[in-house]
N, C-alpha and C positions, 0 to 999 in steps of 0.2 A: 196437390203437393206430392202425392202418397205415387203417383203415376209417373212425374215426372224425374222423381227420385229414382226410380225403378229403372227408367229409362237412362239415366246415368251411370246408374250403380252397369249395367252391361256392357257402357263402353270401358268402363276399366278389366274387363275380362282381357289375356286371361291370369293377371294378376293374384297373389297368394291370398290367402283368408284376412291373415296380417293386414296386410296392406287396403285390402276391403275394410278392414274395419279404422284403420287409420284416416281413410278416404270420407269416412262414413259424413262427417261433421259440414266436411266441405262439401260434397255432393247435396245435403237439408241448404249448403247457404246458398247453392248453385240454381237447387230450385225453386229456390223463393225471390229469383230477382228476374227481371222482368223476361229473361229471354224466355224463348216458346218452344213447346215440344212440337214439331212437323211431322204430317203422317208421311209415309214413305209414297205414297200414291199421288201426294202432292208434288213434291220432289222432281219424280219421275217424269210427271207432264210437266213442268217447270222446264226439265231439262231435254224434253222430249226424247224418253226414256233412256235419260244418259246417252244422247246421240255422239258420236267424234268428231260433228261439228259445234256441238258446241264445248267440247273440251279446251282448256285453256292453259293446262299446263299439268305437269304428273312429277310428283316427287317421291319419296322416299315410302312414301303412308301410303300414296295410292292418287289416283284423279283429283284435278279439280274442272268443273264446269261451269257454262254463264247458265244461268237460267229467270225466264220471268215468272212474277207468284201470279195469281189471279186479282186480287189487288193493284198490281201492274207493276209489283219494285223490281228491279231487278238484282235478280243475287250470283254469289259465287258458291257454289257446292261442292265441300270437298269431301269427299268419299274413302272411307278408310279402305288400301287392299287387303284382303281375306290372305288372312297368313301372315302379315304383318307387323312381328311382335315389337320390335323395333319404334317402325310407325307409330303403333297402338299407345303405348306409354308417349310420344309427340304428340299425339294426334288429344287423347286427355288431358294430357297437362295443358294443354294451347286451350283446349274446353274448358278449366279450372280456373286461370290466370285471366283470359278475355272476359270468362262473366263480371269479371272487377269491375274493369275496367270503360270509363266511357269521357273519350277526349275527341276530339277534331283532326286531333294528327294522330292517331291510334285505330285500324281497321277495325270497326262493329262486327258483333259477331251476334246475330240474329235468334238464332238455334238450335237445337239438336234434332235428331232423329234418328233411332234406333230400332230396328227392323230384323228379328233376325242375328242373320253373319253382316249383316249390314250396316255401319255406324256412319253417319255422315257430320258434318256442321255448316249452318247456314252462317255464310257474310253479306255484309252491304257488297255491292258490285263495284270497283272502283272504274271509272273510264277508260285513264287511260296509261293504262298497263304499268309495268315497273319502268325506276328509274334506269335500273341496268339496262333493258331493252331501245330506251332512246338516246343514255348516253354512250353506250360503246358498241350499237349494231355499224352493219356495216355504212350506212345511211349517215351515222352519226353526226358530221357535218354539218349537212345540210339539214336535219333537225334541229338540231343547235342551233343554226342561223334563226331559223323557222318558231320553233315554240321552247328551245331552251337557251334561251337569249340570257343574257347576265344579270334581267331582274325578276328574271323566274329562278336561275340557279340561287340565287342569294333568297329568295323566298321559300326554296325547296330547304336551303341549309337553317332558316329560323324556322319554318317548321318540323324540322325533327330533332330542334334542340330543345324546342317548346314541347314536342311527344316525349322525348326522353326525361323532361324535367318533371313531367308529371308522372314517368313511369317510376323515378328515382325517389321522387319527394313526395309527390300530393295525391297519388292513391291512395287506397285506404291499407294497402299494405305493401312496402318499399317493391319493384320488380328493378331485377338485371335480362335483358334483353341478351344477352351473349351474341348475337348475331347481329349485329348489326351493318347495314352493306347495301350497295345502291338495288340489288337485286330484291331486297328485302323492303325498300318503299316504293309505295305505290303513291300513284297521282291522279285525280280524280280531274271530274269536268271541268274546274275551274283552276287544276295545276297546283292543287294545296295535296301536301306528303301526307302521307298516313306509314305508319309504321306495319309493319306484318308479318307473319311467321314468328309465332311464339312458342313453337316447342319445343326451343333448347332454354326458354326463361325460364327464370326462378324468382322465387317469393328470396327476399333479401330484409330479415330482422336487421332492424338499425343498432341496434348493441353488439352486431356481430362481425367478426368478418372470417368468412369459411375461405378454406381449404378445400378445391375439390378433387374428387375420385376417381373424376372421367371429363372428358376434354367434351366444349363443342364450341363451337368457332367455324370461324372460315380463314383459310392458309391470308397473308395477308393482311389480316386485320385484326389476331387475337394479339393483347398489350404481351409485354414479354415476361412480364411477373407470374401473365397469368401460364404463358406455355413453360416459363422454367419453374413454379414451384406450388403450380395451383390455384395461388390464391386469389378469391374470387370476392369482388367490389362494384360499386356505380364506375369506378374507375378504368373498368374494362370495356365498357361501353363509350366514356371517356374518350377514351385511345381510338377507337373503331371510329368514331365522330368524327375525331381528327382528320383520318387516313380518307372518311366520305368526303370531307371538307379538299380537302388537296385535290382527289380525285374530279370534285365539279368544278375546280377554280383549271385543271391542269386539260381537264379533257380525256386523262388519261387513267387506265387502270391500274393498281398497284400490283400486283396479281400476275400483269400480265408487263409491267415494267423492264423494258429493255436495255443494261446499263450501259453509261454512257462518261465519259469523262470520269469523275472520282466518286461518282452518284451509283451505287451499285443496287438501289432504293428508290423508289418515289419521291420518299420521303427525305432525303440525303438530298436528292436534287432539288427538291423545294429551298431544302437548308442554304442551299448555294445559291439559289437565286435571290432568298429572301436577306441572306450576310452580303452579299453585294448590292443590295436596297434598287433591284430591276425585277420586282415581283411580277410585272406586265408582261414578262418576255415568258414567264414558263406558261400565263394564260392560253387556254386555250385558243387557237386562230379562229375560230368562226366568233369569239367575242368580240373580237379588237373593236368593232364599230360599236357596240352595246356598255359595255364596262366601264364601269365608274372606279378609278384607277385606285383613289383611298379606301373603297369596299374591299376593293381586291385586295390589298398591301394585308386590313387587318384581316379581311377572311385569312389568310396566308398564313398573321402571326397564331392567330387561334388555332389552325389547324395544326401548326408545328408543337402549341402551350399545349393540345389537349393530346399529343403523341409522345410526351416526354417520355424517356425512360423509365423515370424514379417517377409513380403514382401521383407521390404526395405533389409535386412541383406540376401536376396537371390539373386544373381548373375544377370544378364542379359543373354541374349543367345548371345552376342559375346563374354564377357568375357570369357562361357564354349567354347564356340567353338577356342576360341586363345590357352584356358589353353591344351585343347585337342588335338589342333594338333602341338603343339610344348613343349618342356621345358620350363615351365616359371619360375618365381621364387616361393619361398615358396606360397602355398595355406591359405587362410584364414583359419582360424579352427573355425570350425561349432559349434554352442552348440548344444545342445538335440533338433533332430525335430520336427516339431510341429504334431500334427495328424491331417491325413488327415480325411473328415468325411467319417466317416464305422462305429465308435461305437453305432448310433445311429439308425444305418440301421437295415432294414431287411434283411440277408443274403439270398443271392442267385449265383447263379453259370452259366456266360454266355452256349449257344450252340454251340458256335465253328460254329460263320455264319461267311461267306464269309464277310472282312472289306470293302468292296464296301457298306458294310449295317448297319443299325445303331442298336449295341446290346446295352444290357447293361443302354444305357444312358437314361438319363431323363431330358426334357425339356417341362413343364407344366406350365398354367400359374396359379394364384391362385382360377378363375373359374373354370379350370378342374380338372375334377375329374374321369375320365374315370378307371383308375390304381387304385382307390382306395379302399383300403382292408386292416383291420387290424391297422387302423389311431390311433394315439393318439395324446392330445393336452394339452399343459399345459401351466398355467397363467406365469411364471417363467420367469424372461424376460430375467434371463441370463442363462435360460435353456428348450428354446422353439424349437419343431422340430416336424413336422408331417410327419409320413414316410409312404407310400404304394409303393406297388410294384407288380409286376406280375413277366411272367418267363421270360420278357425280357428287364423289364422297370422300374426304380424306380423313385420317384417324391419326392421332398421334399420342405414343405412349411412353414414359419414361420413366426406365427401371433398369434396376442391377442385375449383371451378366457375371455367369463363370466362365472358364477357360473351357467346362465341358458340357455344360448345360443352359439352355435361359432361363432363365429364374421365371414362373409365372402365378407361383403362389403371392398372396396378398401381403407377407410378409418383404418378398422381394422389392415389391413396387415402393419406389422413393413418391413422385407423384403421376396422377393421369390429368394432363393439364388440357 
């Protein structure tokens, strides 16, 4: 116990004393449940000493790798980079939150090993790669035809409503996922989701409902309550749900959404197809011969109830998960969804990294500034947004401006969504 604490207590470097001792409690529950401390020698032959073939994807913390143990499982190794303060606070928290946890549609996290400048975490290996890579590479078609035919997408959409629902309700203690997004599930040998990339989650008390300080999201997919005032629920995973729901039924990326008619949204053209009752026509084309036309209709309306604007008028994730695995009665009917924040973004186009790794998203506090390039800021209070971004990070931050100065004290800041 005494060892494997120790070994914990160093991935949180290089974190204040404070916050050590804050950690302290969590790190005793961390190492009393079943995950294992890994020597660093083990690892290394696993991954045949971190070779760049077997690397699988690099995010924000640093590598991930496949490797097999001597037992013969196969895992995924994600290696925190040296210098990475950023990373290091994702990289622990994701360590903190996955020892909870343990679901079917929720990536295993094996565990740790600390060596050193060297902090890694072992996962189960998933087969086969993220959903972003098979629904929007270039191939995507003809995958589609092939192994993402309309009763594995409809099986992909219950299984991460089923993950979600235990990450919301039936852990032992509530988590918000803030990232939720096809890049971020994975799909293993037999085509069942697992959820992944937990280091922009948070532990969510059910008595509460926070306000946060600092944004993390992906352009695209954060609800809009959360980008205009903070505030932080199950109902922002809610919304993200939605936007993945559209996006497996559409074929299409929201993100990367080209407007078309009065649709300047994904989610605006779903609405148009779904208020003229031809939800089969925005289906993606490689379905047509696979799809079962009343899956589609209500995956469609789900997808529109759980992107509402107003929070409250969006579902829970057991409601979708009851309505989804059985006949219920009549579905609510959705109005016009709300948009997600992307008009205000800088467009960019994730790399197709391995979801063991954190693309795309952005979690900054209103001190950093690292990503920043291209900022604009405006006095408007009910039209304020600072956006930067890189090629694999956006940040978005929203605060009060003067005529001569930008305000970057904490008193300035209205919120960091």
């Amino acid at each position: 116990m005494k060892k494997l604490t120790k070994i914990l207590e160093n991935l949180l470097k290089p974190f204040t004393r404070r916050q050590r001792r804050e950690s302290h409690k969590d790190l005793e529950a961390i190492a009393g449940r079943e995950q294992k401390s890994f020597r660093y020698e083990t690892l290394a032959a696993a991954t045949r000493n971190f070779s760049p073939k077997h690397k699988l994807g690099e995010g924000g913390f640093g590598p991930v790798y496949k490797g097999q143990l001597e037992d013969g499982r196969l895992v995924a190794v994600k290696r925190l980079g040296r210098g990475s303060r950023q990373g290091g606070k994702e990289f622990t928290n994701e360590a903190m939150l996955l020892s909870r946890l343990q679901h079917k549609n929720v990536v295993n996290l094996y565990g740790y090993c600390a060596h050193g400048e060297d902090k890694l975490l072992v996962y189960e290996y998933v087969a086969n790669e993220s959903l972003d890579k098979l629904l929007f590479s270039g191939q995507a078609g003809q995958v589609a035809a092939e192994v993402l035919h309309w009763g594995r997408r409809f099986e992909v959409i219950v299984g991460v409503a089923r993950g979600l629902l235990y990450l919301h309700e039936d852990a032992h203690t509530p988590i918000i996922h803030r990232d939720i997004k096809a890049s971020n599930i994975l799909l293993d040998e037999r085509w069942s989701p697992k959820i992944a990339d937990f280091g922009m989650a948070r532990l969510f008390p059910e008595e509460l409902t926070h306000v946060q300080t600092r944004i993390a999201g992906t352009n695209g997919y954060m609800a809009p309550e959360y980008f205009m005032s903070g505030a932080l629920s199950p109902k922002v995973d809610v919304f993200s749900f939605g936007v993945l729901v559209i996006e497996l039924v559409s074929g299409q990326k929201n993100s990367r959404f080209s407007p078309r008619h009065d649709a300047s949204t994904l989610l605006e053209w779903a609405w148009t197809f779904y208020t003229q009752k031809n939800t089969m026509d925005m289906l993606d084309p490689a379905l047509r011969s696979t799809a079962d036309a009343e899956q589609v209709a209500m995956c469609v309306q789900i997808g529109l109830l759980c992107t509402q604007a107003n929070p409250k008028l969006r579902p829970d994730m057991r409601r979708v998960v009851v309505v989804l695995s059985k006949k219920p009665g009549p579905l609510e009917e959705p109005i016009k969804p709300g948009i997600p924040y992307s008009k205000h973004k800088r467009r960019f186009h994730g790399l197709g990294r391995s979801s063991y790794t954190t693309g795309e998203s952005s979690a900054m506090s209103s001190g950093a500034s690292s990503y920043a390039t291209n900022s604009a800021f405006v006095a408007d209070p009910n039209n304020m947004a600072s956006t930067s971004s890189s090629s694999s990070a956006t940040t978005i931050t929203r605060m009060t401006v003067t005529p001569t100065n930008t305000a970057t004290s904490r008193s300035s800041i209205l919120h960091t969504v």
